[in-house]
C-alpha positions in Angstrom: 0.0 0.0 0.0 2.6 2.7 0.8 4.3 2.1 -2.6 1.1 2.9 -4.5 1.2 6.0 -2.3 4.4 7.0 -3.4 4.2 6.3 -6.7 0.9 8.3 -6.8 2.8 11.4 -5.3 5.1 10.8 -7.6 3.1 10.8 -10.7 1.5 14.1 -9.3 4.7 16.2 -8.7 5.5 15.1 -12.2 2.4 16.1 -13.7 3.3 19.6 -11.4 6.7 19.9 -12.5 4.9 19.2 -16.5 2.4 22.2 -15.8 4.6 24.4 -14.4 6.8 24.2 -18.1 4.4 25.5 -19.9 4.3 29.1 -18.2 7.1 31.3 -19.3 8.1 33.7 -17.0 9.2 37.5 -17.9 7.5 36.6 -21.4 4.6 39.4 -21.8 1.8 38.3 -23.8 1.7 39.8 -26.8 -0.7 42.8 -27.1 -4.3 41.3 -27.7 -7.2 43.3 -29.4 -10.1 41.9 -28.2 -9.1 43.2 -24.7 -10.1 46.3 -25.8 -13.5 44.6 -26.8 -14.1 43.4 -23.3 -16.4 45.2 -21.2 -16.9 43.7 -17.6 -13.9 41.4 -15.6 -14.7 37.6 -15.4 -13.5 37.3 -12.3 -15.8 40.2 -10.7 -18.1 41.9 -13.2 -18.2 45.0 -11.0 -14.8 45.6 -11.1 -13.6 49.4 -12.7 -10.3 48.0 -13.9 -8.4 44.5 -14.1 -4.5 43.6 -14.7 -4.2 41.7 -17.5 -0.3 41.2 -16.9 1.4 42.3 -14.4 5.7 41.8 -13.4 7.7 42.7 -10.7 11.3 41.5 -11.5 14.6 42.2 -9.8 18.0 41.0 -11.1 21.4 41.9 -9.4 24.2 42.0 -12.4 26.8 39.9 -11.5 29.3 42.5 -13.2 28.1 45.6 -11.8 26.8 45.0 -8.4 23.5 46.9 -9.5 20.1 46.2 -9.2 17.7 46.5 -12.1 14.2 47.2 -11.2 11.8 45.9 -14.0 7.9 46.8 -14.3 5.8 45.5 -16.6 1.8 46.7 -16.5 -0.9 46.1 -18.8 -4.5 46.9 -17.3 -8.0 47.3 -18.9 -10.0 50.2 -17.4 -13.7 49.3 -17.5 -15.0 52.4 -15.5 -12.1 55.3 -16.2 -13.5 57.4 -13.0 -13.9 54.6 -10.2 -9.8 53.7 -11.3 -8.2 56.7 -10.8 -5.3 55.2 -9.2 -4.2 53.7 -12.6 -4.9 56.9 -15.0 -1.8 58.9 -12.8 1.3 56.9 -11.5 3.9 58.1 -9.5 7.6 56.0 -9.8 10.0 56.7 -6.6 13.8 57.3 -6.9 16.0 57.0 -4.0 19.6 58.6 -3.1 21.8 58.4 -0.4 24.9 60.9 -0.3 26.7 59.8 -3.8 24.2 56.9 -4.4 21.5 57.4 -6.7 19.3 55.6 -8.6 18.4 56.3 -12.3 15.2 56.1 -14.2 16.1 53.9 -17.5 14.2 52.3 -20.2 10.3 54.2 -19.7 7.9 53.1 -22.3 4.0 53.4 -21.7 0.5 53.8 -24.0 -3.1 54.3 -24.2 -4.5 51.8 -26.3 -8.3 52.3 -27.8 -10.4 50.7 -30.2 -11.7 53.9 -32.6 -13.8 52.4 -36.0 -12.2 49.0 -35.4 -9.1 50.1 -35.5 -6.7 49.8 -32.3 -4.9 53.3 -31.8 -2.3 53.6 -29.1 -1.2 57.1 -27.8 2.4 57.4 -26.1 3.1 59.2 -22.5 5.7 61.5 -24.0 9.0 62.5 -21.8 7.9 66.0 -21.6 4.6 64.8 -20.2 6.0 63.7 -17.2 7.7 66.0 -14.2 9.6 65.0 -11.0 8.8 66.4 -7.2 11.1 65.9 -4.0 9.6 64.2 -1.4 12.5 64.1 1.0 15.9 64.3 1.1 16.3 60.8 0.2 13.0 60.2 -2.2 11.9 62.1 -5.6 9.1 60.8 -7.4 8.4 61.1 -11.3 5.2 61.2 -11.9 3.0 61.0 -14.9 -0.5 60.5 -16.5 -2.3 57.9 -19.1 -3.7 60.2 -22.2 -6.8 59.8 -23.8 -8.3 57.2 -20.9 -11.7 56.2 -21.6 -13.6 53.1 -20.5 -12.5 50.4 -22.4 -9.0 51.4 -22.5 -6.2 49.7 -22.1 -3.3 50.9 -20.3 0.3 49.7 -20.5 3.7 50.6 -19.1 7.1 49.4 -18.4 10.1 51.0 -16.7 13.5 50.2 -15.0 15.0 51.1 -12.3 19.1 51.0 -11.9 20.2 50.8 -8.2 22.9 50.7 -6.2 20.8 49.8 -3.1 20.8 45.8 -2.9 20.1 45.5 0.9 16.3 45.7 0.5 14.6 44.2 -2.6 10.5 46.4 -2.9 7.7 44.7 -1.2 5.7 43.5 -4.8 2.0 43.1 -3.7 0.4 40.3 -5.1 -3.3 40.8 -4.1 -4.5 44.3 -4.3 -8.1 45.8 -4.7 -7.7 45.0 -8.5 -8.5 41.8 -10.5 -5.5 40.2 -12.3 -5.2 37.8 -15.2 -2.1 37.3 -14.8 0.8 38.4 -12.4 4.4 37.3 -11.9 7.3 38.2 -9.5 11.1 37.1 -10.5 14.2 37.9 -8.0 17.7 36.5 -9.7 20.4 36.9 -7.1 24.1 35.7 -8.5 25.1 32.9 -5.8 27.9 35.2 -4.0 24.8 37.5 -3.2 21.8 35.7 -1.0 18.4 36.9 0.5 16.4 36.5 2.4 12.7 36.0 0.9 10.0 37.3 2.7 6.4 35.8 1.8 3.1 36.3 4.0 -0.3 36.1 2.7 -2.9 33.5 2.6 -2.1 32.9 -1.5 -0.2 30.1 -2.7 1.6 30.7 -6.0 0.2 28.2 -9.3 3.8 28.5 -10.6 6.5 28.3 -8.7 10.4 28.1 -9.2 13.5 28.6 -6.6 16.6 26.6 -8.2 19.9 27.3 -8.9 20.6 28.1 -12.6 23.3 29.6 -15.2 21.8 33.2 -16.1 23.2 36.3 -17.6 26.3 34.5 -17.9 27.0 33.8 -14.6 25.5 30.9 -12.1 22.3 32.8 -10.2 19.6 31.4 -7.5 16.2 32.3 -8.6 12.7 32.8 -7.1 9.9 32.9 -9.3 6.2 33.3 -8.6 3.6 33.1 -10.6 -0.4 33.6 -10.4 -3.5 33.5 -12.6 -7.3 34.7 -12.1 -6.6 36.7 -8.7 -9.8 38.2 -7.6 -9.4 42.0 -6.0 -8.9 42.4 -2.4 -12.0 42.4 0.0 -12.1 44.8 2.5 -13.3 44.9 5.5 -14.5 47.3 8.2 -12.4 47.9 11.5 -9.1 46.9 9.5 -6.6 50.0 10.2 -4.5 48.7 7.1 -5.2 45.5 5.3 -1.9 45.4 3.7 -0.9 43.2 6.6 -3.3 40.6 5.7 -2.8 40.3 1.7 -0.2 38.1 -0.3 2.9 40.0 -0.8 6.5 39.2 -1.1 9.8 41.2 0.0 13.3 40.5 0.3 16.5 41.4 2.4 20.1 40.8 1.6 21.5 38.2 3.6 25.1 37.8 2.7 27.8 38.5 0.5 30.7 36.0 -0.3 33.4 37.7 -2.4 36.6 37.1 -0.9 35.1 36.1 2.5 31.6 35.3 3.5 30.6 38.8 5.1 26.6 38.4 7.0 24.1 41.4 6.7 21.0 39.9 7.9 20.5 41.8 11.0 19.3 40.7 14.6 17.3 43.4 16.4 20.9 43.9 18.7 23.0 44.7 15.4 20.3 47.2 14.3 20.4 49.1 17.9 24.3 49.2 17.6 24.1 50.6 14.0 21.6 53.1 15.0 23.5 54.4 17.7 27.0 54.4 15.4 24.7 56.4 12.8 25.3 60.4 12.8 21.6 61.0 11.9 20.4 59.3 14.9 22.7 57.8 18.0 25.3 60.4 17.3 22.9 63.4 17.5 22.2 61.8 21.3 25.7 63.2 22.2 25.1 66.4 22.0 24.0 67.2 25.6 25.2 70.9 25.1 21.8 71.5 23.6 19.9 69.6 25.9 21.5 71.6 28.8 21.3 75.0 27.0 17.5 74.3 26.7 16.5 72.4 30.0 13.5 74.6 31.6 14.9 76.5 35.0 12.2 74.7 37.1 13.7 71.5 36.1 16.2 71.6 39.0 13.5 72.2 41.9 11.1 69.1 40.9 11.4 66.1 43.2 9.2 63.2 41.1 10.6 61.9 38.1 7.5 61.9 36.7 6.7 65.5 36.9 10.2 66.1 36.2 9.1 63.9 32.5 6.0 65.5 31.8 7.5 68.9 32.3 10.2 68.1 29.6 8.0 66.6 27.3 5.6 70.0 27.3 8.4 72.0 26.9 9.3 70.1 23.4 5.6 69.2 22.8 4.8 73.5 22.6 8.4 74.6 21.7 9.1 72.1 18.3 6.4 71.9 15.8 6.5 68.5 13.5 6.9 69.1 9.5 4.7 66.3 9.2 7.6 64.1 7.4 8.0 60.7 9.8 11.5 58.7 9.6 14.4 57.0 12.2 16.8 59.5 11.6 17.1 62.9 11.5 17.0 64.8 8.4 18.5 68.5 9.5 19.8 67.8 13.2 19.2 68.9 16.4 20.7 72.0 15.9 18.9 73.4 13.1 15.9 71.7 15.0 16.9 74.4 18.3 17.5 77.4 15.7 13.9 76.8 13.6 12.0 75.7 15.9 10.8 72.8 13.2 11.9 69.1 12.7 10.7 65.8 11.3 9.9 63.1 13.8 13.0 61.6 14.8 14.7 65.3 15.3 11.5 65.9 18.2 11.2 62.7 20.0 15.2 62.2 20.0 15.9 65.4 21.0 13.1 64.8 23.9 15.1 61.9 24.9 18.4 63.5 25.0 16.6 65.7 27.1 14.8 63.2 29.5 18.5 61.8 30.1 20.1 65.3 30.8 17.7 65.1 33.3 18.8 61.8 34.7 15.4 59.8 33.8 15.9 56.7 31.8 15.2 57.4 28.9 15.1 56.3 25.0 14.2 55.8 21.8 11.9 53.6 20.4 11.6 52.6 16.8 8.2 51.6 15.3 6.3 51.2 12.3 3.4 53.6 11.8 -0.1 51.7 11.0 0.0 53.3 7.6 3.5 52.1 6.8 2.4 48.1 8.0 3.0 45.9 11.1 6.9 45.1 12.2 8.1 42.0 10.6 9.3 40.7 13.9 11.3 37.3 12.9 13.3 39.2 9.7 14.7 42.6 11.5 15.3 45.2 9.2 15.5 49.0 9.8 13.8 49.7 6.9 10.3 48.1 8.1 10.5 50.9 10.7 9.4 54.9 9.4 8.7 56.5 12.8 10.5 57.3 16.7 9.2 57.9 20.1 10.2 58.7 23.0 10.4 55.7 26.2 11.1 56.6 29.6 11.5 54.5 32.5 9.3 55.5 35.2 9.0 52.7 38.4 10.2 50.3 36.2 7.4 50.6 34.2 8.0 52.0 30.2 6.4 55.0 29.4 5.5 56.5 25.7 5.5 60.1 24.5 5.0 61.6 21.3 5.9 65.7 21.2 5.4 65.4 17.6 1.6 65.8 18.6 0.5 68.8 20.6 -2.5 67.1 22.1 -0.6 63.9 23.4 0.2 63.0 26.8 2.1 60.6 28.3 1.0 57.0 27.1 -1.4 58.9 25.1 -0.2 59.1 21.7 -1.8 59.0 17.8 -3.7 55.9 16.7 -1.4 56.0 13.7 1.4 55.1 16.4 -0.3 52.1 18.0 0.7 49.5 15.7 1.8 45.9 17.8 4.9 46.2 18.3 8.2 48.7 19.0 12.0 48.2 19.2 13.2 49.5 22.1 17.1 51.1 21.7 19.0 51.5 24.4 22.4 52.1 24.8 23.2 48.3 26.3 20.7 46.6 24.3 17.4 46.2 22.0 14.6 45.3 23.6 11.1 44.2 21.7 8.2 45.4 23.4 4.8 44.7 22.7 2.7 47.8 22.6 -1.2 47.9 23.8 -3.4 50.7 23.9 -5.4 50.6 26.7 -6.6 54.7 27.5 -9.9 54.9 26.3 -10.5 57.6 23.8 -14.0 58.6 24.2 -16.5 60.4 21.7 -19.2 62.5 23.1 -22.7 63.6 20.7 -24.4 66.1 22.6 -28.3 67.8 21.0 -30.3 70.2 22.5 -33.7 70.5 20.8 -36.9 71.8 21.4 -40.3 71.5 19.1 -41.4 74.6 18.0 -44.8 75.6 17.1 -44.8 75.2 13.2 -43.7 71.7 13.6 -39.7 72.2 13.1 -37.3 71.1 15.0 -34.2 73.4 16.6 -31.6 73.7 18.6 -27.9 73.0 19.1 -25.4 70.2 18.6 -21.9 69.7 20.4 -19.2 66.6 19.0 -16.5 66.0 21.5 -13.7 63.4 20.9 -11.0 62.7 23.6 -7.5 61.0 23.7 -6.4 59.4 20.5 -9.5 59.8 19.0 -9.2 63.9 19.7 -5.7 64.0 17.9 -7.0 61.7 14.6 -10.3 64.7 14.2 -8.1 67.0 14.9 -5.8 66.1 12.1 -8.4 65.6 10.3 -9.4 69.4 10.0 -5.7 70.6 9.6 -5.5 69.0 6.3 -9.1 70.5 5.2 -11.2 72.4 7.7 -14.0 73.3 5.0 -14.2 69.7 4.3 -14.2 68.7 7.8 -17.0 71.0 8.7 -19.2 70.0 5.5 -19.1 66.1 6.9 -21.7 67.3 9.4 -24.1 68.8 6.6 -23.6 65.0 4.3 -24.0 62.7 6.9 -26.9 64.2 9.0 -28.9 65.8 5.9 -28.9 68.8 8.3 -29.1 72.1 8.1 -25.8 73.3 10.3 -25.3 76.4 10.7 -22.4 78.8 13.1 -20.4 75.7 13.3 -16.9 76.6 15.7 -14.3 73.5 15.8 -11.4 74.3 18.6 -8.9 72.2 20.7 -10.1 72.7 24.5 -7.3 73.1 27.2 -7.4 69.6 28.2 -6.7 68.6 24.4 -10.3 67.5 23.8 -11.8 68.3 20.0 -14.6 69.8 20.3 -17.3 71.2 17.3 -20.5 73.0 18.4 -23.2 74.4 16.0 -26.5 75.3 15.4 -29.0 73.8 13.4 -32.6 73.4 12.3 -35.1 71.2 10.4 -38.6 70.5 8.8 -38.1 67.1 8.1 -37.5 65.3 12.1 -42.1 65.4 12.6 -44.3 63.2 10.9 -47.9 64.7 11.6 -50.5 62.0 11.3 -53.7 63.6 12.2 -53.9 65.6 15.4 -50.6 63.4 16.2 -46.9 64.3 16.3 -44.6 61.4 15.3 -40.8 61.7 16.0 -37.4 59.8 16.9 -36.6 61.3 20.3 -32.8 60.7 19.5 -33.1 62.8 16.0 -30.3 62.6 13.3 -28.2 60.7 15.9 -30.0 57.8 15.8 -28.4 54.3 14.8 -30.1 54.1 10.8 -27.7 50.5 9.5 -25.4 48.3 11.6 -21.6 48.9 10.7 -21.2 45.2 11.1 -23.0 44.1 7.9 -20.5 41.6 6.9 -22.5 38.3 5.6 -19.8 36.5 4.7 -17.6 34.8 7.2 -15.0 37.3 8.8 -11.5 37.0 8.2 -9.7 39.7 10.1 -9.3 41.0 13.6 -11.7 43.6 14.3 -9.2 46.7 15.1 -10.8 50.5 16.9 -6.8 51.3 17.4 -8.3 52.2 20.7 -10.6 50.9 23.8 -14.0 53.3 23.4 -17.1 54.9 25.2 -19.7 56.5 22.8 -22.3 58.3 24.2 -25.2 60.1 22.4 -27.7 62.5 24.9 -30.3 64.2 23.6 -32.6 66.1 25.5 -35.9 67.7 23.6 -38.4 69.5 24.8 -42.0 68.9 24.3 -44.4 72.0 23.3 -46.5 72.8 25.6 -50.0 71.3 25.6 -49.0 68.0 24.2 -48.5 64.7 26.2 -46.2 61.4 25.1 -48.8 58.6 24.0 -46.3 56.2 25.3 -42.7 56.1 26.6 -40.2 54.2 24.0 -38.6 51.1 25.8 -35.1 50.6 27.5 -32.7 48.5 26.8 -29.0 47.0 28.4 -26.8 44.4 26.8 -23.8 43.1 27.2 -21.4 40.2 26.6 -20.5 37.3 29.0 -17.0 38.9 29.5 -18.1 42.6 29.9 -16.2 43.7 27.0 -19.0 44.8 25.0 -22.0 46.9 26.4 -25.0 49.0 25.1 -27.5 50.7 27.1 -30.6 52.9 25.6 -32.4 54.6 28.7 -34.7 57.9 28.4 -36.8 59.5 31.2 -39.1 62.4 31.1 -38.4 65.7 33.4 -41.4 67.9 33.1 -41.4 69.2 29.2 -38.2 67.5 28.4 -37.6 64.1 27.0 -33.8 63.0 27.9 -32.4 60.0 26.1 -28.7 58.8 26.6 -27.6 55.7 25.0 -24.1 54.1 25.8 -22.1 52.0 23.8 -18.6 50.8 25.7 -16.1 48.6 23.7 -13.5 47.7 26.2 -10.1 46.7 24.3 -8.8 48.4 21.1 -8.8 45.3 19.4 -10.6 41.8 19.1 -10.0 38.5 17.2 -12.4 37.4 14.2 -14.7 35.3 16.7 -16.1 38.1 18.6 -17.6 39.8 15.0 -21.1 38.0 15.6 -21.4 39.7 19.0 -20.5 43.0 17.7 -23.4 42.4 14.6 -25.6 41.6 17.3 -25.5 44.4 19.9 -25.1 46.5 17.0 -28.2 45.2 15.8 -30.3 45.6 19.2 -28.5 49.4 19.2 -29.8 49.8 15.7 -33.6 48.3 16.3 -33.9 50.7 20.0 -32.6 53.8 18.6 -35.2 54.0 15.9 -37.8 53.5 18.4 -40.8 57.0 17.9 -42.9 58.6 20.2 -46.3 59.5 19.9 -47.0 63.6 20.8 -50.7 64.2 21.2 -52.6 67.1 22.3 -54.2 66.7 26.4 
């Protein structure tokens, strides 16, 4: 019996091994009209583009030392204005010092079907222009001509590097449909890395052998898939990029003359840092931190007070230029002189500080949610993009961010509360595990009253605390108009005087008038209305029918509560009183409670919804659709008005 077995798994690795011949990698399919003909995706007819061939490949020249870059796109745009992201494309450079990289071979067209006849129209050079990012990062960007739906879009480029250390993260499934896509990485033997590969998606074709290439003996990864459907979402994921196939890579080692090890432990990349002049070496310059310590420093006795002193002083006197990074771009010393850094210049200079003032105190490297969770079993520096500032207080570690003027200590941005954190000290790196547990709390706040021709008015307050407070807040410093508008398109209300302001304790608040005709249904000599307004629950957020497949992340543990009092016209009686309602799960992590009472002419109802952790495994989604559900069914409970 087991040799049947084997010679069965035999016979299928064969047929394998036979399948996977017939697919050619890095050979584009040649350029096929009836994909201009198509007009809906086969693998999800609603989607408003689909990749019909997609490479990523990477080959280190055995010669030179570089690293060519190669990009091959062709996509079909079914609905030119829901695919935006594939009409204008932006292609990053990188330098360091005397390292650059160079833009080479650049070729891309619009292809259309006009009277049966496929024209293409080029992306001309002049077309496209460059902008600086950073120091280290320029982009050349440029735009598809003559897009319409139906159009098909391709490109290729190449990218010469001298940066081998860290081969680009390729994303395999993204929110588009793909035919066909394909990564390559061809390494000569004396150069070896590390592949990186997470995702649920297992490759159909799939290659890693040693080989003669380019003249020279190479190892090779190769990756190939067909008929990937587009990314699905899903509510209360901070950034889903942590949860879909992609690959990456990491140089390993190089054996010229001698076998010489990059691949970094978390110990080596704290002794780099601090050897680095952009980041351990700026530490040494106490002078500053001395010229700069606040007089009443000296006369405090608890190290606490003695921190949260230091940290206001750098939280009110720096402001943050918005760009993140590990090191410093300018120094501390153009920091002192304009008053302006990026976030490594703040929070490392608030360290130096915190030390100068004999706390324990230092930095700790982490990866924003934005830039994607720490790949904790591959250290790298270059997974990291952001540094805060750890003090030791009781043996307990502490977190401050002075790149944000509403943080506190432990309080920070939910774009900073991401897992994990490496934390570098001077003797050694420590991995800490980082948990939000301060409640940031939102407060809804109407006071109405029923006037005599039937409308409602009043005023509304929106009050966000903690984290929460710092994201609003954000929020309307990038577009205040746009921020105050919000209120008009999700209520349907008519808001009017609306004031938005940062209280002293670093709440958000916006108050505002407003006013409305449509809140009173009059049925005969009745008046029919939802005591809790425009703030009542109208669809649960937890709509998902199909089984969930991610943790359910707030970034934050959370009270919501929503009061509204309303005032009855005089004359007029309640018919009957809406019911109450409490629920709450086993563990008490999840709670809702609807409760309204009646105080002479007013009507008060407060509902309270309390979500204890920031974050939740899969399993607890069908309690979250179900007391959202109960919220939902309560909250659009009416009350009868009728005359005495």
């Amino acid at each position: 019996m087991k040799k049947i077995i084997v010679l069965m798994l035999c016979s299928a690795n064969a047929i394998m091994l036979n399948a996977q011949k017939k697919y050619e990698f890095l050979s584009p399919p040649k350029f096929n009209e009836a994909d201009l003909s198509k007009v809906k995706s086969l693998l999800d007819e609603n989607a408003p583009a689909e990749i019909l061939y997609k490479s990523a490949y990477f080959m280190v020249d055995a010669y030179t030392g570089n690293l060519h870059k190669k990009y091959f796109y062709r996509v079909k745009i079914y609905d030119k204005d829901k695919a935006e992201d594939w009409l204008n494309l932006e292609i990053p450079i990188y330098n360091v010092g005397t390292n650059r990289e160079t833009l080479g071979k650049f070729k891309a067209f619009t292809y259309n079907l006009e009277n049966g006849n496929v024209v293409p129209v080029k992306v001309e050079k002049s077309s496209q222009y460059k902008s600086k990012e950073n120091k280290y990062v320029s982009l050349t960007k440029f735009a598809f001509p003559n897009v319409k739906n139906g159009s098909v879009l391709e490109y290729q480029y190449e990218i010469i590097s001298p940066f081998l250390f860290t081969i680009p993260e390729v994303l395999i499934e993204s929110d588009t449909p793909s035919l066909n896509t394909e990564y390559v990485l061809d390494a000569p033997l004396n150069i070896a890395y590390n592949v990186n590969y997470t995702g649920e998606m297992a490759p159909k074709y799939r290659e890693i052998e040693e080989r003669n290439l380019y003249g020279s003996q190479y190892k090779t990864y190769r990756f190939g898939y067909e008929n990937i459907k587009g990314f699905k979402a899903e509510k209360f994921v901070r950034n889903d990029r942590n949860f879909r196939t992609k690959i990456s890579a990491e140089l390993n080692s190089t054996n010229f003359r001698e076998l010489k090890l990059y691949s970094s432990s978390w110990e080596q990349i704290g002794k780099r840092l601090y050897q680095d002049e952009d980041f351990g070496e700026q530490l040494k310059k106490t002078k500053l931190a001395k010229e700069n310590m606040p007089a009443e420093i000296a006369g405090m006795k608890s190290d606490l007070e003695k921190a949260n002193a230091i940290f206001s002083y750098v939280q009110k006197t720096f402001t943050w230029n918005k760009d993140k990074g590990v090191r410093t771009e300018e120094g501390f010393k153009k920091l002192v002189e304009t008053k302006i850094g990026n976030a490594a210049e703040i929070n490392l200079f608030l360290v130096m500080m915190l030390r100068e003032a004999g706390l324990k105190a230092d930095p700790l490297v982490i990866s924003t949610v934005e830039n994607g969770v720490i790949n904790m079993v591959s250290p790298n520096i270059s997974n990291m993009n952001f540094v805060l500032a750890a003090v030791n207080l009781n043996d307990q570690i502490h977190i401050y961010d002075a790149t944000s003027k509403q943080s506190s200590l432990d309080e920070i941005p939910l774009r900073n509360w991401n897992q994990f954190g490496i934390l570098v000290t001077k003797e050694k790196t420590l991995q800490i595990q980082m948990a939000n547990t301060k409640s940031s709390n939102t407060f809804l706040t109407a006071n109405a009253k029923i006037n005599d021709d039937g409308t409602i008015s009043g005023t509304y307050s929106d009050r966000d605390t903690g984290a929460y407070a710092m994201y609003v807040k954000d929020s309307y410093d990038d577009n205040a108009e746009k921020y105050k508008k919000q209120y008009k398109e999700n209520f349907s209300m008519d808001f009017t005087d609306i004031n938005s302001k940062v209280l002293e304790n670093g709440d958000f608040e916006s108050s505002m008038k407003f006013s409305s005709s449509n809140l009173i249904d009059r049925v005969g000599k009745k008046m029919i209305i939802n005591p809790m307004l425009f703030l009542s629950k109208n669809s649960n957020e937890f709509d998902q029918t199909e089984a969930r497949r991610y943790p359910i992340d707030f970034g934050s543990p959370t009270t919501k509560v929503k009061k509204v009092t309303l005032e009855i016209p005089e004359g007029y009686v309640i018919e009957e009183m809406p019911k109450e309602k409490k629920i709450v799960t086993e563990d008490k992590e999840i709670s809702y409670t609807y409760y309204i009472v009646q105080k002479g002419n007013q009507l008060e109802v407060t509902t309270t919804t309390k979500i204890s952790s920031a974050d939740y495994p899969k399993e607890y989604y069908p309690a979250f659709k179900q007391i959202w559900g109960v919220a939902s069914k309560f909250e659009n409970q009416v009350i009868s008005l009728i005359r005495k």
